[in-house]
N, C-alpha and C positions, 0 to 999 in steps of 0.2 A: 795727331793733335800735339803741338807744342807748348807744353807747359812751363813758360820761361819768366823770368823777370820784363826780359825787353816788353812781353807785351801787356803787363801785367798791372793793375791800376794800384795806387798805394792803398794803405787799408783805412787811413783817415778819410778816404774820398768814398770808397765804401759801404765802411761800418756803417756812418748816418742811415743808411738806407732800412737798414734790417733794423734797428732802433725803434726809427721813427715806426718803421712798419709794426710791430710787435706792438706801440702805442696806440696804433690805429686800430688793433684788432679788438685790445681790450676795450678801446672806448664806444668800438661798432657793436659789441659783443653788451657795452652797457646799456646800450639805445633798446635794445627789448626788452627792458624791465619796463619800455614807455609804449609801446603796439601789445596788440593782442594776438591769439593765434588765430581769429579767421579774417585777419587783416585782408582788403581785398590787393589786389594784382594792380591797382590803379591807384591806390592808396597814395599820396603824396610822402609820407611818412615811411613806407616800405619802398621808393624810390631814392628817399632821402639814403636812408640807409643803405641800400645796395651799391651809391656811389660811394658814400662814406668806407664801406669794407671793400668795392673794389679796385676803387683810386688810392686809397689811404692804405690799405692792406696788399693786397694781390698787388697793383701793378707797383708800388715803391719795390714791391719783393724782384717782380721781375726786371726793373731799372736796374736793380742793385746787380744783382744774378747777372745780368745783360752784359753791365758794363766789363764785367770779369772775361766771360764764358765768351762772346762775342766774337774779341779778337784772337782769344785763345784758339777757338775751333778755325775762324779764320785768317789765320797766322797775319796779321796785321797790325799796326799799331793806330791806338787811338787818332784821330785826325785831330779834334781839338778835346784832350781829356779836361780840361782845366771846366767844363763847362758843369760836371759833374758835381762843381762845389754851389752849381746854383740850381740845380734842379730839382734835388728834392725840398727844398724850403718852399721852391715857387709850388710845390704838389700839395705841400703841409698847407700853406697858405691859402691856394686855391680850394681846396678840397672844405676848407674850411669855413668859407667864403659860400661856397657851392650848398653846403650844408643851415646856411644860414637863409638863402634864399629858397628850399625846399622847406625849411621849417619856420620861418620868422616872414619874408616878402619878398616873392616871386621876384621885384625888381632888381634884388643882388643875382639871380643866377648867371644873366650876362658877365659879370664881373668875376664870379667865380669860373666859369667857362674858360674865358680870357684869360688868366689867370694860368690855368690848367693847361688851356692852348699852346702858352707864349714855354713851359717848361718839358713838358712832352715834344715839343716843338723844336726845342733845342738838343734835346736827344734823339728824335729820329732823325735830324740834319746831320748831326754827327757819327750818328747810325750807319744811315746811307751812304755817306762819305767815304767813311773808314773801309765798310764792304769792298766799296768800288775799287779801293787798292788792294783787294786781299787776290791773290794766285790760286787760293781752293776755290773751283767751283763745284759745290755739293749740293743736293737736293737740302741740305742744312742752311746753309748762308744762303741759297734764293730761297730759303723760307724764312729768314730773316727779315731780307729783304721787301720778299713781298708783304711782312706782317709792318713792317715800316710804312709801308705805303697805307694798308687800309687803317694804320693808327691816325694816321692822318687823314683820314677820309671820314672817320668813324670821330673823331676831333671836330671836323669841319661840320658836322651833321648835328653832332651834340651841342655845338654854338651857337648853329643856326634854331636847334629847337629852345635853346634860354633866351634867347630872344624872342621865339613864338611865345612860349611861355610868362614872359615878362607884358608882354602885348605892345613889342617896340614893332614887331614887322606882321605881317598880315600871313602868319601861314599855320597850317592844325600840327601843332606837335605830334600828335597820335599817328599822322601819314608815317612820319619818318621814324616809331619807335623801333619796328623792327629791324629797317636798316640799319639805325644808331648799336643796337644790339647786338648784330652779326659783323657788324664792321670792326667793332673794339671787340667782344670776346670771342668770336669763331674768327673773326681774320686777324687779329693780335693777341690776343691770350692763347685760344686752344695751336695757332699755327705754331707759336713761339714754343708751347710747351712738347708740340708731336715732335718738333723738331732736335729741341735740347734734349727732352728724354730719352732718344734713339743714342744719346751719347753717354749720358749721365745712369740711365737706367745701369745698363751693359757694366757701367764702368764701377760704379758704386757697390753692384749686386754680384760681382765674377759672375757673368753671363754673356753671353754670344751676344756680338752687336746685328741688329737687321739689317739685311741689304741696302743701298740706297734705292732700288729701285722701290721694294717696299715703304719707303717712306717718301717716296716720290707720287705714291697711289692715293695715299692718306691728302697730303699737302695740296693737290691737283683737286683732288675733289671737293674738300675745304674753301678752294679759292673760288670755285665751279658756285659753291654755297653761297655765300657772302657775295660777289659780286651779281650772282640773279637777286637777291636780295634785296641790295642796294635799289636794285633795276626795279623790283614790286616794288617798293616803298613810294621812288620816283614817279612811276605811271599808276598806282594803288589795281597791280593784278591783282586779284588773290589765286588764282590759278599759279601765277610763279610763286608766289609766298610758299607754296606746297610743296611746285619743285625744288624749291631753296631750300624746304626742312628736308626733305627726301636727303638729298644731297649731302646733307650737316649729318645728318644719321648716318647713313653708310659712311662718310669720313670716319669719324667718331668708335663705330662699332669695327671696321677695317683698322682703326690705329687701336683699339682695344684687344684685339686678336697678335698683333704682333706685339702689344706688353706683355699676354699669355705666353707667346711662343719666347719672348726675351727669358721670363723666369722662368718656363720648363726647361731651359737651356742650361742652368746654375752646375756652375762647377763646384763649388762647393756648399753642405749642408749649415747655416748657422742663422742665427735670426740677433737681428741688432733692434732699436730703436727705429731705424731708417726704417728696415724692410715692415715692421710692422706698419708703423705711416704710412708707406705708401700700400699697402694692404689694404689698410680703411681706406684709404684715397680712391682706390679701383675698383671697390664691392659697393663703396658712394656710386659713383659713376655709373656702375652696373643698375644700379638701383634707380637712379634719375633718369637713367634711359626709359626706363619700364614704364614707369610712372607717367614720363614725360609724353609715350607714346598713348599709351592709355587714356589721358587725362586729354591730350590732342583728337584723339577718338570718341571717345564719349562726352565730351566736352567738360569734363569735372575740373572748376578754379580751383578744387583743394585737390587733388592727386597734382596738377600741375603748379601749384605754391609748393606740395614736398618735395619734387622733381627740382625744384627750384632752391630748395634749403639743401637737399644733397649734394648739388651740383657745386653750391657757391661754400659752406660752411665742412662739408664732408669730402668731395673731392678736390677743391681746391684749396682749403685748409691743411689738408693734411699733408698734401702732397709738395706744396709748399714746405710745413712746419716739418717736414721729413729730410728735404733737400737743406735749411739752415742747420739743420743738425750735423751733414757731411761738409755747407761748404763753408759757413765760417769758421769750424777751427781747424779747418785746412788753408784757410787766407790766414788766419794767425800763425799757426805755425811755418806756412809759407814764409811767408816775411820776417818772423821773429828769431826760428829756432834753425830753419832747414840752413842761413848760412853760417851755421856755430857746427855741423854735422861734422865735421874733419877736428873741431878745436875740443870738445870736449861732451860729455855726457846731454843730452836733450831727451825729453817728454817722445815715447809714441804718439802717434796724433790721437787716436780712440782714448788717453789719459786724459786729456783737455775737456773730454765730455762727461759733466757729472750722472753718469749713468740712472741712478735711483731718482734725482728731481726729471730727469725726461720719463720715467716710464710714470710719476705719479701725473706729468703732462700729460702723457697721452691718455691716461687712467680720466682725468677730469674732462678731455678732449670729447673723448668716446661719451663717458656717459651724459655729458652737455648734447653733444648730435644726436641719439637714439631720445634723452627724456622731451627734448624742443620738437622731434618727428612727433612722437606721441603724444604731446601735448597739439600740436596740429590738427590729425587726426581724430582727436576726443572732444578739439574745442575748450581745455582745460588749460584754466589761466594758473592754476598754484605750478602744477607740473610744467609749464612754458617758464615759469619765475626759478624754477629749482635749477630747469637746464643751462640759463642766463648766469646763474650766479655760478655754476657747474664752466662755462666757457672763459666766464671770467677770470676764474679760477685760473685756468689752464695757460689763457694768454698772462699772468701775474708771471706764472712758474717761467714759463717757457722767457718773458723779461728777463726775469735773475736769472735765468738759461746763458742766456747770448752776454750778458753784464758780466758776468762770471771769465767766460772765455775771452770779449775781449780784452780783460783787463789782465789775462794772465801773461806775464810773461818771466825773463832768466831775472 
């Protein structure tokens, strides 16, 4: 992996990204002080929400992430970077937009859809593009690839249901939720993340990186998921809807097994801010699988709603809010300190990170996920208010967090 300037985005095209995101979580994170904990699974108000955190939170994070990591692992250069200065405003806007027609009149969701399309749209073009000149072919970059494509599938699917949902074209939104589902987060979010963690883990943690073929197992099976998926939703099997969980599970618990085998591998013994996050990020994860199988089983909408709080606020929060900790003020000091290295004195990088405000983050992190779990479980609205103001806390800190670093420099 070439870690170079040539391929490397400025950090004002960047930063925006993790910014805006970090805004999105507190303000997704404020939206529970307004639902209850036995909110149902259909609730318009917990859909609202779950785009609001994962358009506005998770994927800004991985645009940002993206646009770095992308070319880096595939020694490439951007095809058109400039485009990077219009996309997250069109997500802030969309998302915004999108949120307004799930909570004020169905007839904005086309517009926020559109919106969200036209800006996603211009980074997976760019995406794809760039790929296409890269010289690494790794089970990495074609799972870049292919998550580009079902971003765009999983886009096209969620347009087509604002529109159902507006009552412009004649079709049941409900046919298409699961494919809309598996499309964006099994075949864009979780591919994109088996993928870069197989690099980033290793790298971040001194530990052994996996084979490629082992993540050639995970990635395959994934795609295997999503694309029957796609196919139930089109003809409404429900026999493949099964196969397609089947499939999404063994991915998931196969790329679980080689994060275990990545950290039994640790050359060395020490525990950072990072390793902790991504600690709660993988015992979440463990924990939504159970649930999520369970509640699949016995058909329980509240084991399958906690399943669903862990996956989105526990694994994907943290593991996220773990990875901003290593990579923007390694993009600062990238850029700011590393070409002053020969002229005079500079910052170690682990100096740039105010150690005590991340651990009193992850201190409010934790106890927000575990009191919002238990508030679920109990059907207890004071304890669901505590956790809410407990997350918001966290996303406040972890603000001044990134505020902090980018602003530092010689």
């Amino acid at each position: 992996m070439n870690v170079s300037p040539d391929f490397s985005l400025p950090l004002r095209l960047i930063a925006p990204y993790f910014v805006a995101a970090v805004v999105f979580y507190i303000v997704s994170m404020s939206f529970l002080f307004f639902v209850q904990p036995d909110i149902g699974l259909r609730d318009f108000r917990l859909i609202g929400w779950v785009h609001l955190y994962m358009i506005g939170f998770v994927m800004m994070v991985i645009i940002g992430a993206m646009g770095q990591l992308s070319v880096v692992v595939g020694e490439a250069h951007h095809r058109y970077p400039h485009v990077f200065g219009w996309i997250w405003p069109l997500l802030a806007l969309g998302t915004a937009v999108l949120l307004a027609g799930f909570y004020i009149d169905a007839k904005m969701l086309p517009f926020g859809g559109g919106i969200i399309l036209g800006g996603l749209g211009l980074f997976s073009f760019n995406l794809f593009v760039t790929l296409r000149t890269s010289r690494r072919r790794t089970s990495v970059t074609l799972s870049m690839q292919w998550s580009t494509l079902f971003l765009s599938v999983g886009l096209g699917i969620g347009v087509m249901m604002a529109f159902g949902y507006a009552g412009i074209i004649p079709i049941d939104p409900i046919q298409w939720r699961m494919g809309h589902i598996f499309a964006v987060f099994g075949g864009y979010v979780m591919l994109n993340i088996m993928g870069v963690s197989t690099v980033l883990l290793p790298m971040f943690g001194a530990c052994n990186r996996p084979s490629d073929r082992d993540h050639t197992i995970s990635f395959t099976t994934m795609i295997v998921s999503v694309s029957v998926m796609i196919l139930a939703s089109a003809l409404q099997i429900e026999s493949l809807e099964r196969i397609a969980l089947f499939f999404g599970i063994g991915s998931v618990i196969y790329y679980m097994v080689q994060v275990y085998r990545i950290f039994t591998s640790k050359k060395r013994r020490y525990s950072d801010i990072w390793e902790r996050s991504v600690a709660v990020a993988f015992v979440a994860l463990s924990v939504s699988m159970g649930l999520g199988i369970y509640g699949i089983i016995v058909g329980s909408e509240k084991a399958i709603l906690l399943s669903f709080w862990f996956l989105t606020a526990g694994f994907l929060g943290f593991l996220i809010t773990a990875h901003l900790y290593k990579i923007v003020p390694f993009l600062v000091w990238f850029e700011r300190y590393a070409p002053y290295l020969d002229e005079r004195e500079v910052p170690m990088l682990h100096q740039l990170l105010p150690a005590r405000w991340a651990n009193i983050q992850w201190g409010l992190g934790v106890s927000g996920l575990i009191a919002i779990a238990i508030a679920i479980g109990l059907a207890n609205t004071v304890l669901w208010k505590i956790g809410a103001l407990f997350l918001v806390g966290s996303g406040v800190v972890l603000l001044a967090i990134l505020v902090k670093i980018l602003r530092d420099k010689l």
